[in-house]
C-alpha positions as CSV (number, residue, x, y, z in Angstrom):
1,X,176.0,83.9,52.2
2,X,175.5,84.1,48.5
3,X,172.0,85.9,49.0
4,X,174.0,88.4,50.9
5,X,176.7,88.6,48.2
6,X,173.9,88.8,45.6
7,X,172.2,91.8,47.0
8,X,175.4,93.9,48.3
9,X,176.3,93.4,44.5
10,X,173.1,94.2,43.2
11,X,172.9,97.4,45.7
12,X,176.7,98.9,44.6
13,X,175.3,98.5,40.5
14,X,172.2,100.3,41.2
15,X,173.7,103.1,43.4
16,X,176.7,103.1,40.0
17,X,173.8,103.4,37.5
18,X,171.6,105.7,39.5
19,X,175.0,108.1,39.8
20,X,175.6,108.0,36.1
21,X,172.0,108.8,35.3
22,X,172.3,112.3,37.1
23,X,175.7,113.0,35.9
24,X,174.5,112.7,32.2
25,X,170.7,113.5,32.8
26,X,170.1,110.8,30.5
27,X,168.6,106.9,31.0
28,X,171.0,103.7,31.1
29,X,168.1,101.5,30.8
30,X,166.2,101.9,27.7
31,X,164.2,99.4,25.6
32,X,167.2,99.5,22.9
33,X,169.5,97.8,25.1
34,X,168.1,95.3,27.4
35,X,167.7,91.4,26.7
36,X,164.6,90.0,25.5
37,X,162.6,87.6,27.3
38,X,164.0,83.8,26.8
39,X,162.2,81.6,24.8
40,X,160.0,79.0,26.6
41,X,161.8,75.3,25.8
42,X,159.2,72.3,26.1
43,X,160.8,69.8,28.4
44,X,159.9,66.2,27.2
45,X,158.6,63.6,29.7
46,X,160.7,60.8,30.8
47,X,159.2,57.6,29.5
48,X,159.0,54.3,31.6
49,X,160.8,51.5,30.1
């Protein structure tokens, strides 16, 4: 169910974007303005006791 949810969502935000993009004959998505990767945390190891 949330899949579903997921995707319908995912689908009406690209179909908004892609709509904008010819309207304005211009990108959204550029390098300027997405998120950089997240940094890689080292998990510790649980010990025994």
């Amino acid at each position: 169910m949330k899949i579903k949810m997921s995707r319908k969502g995912g689908a009406i935000a690209q179909k908004a974007r892609l709509e904008l993009e010819s309207k304005t004959g211009k990108s959204v998505v550029t390098g300027d303005n997405f998120l950089p990767p997240e940094k890689q945390v080292k998990k510790l190891k649980k010990s025994k006791k």
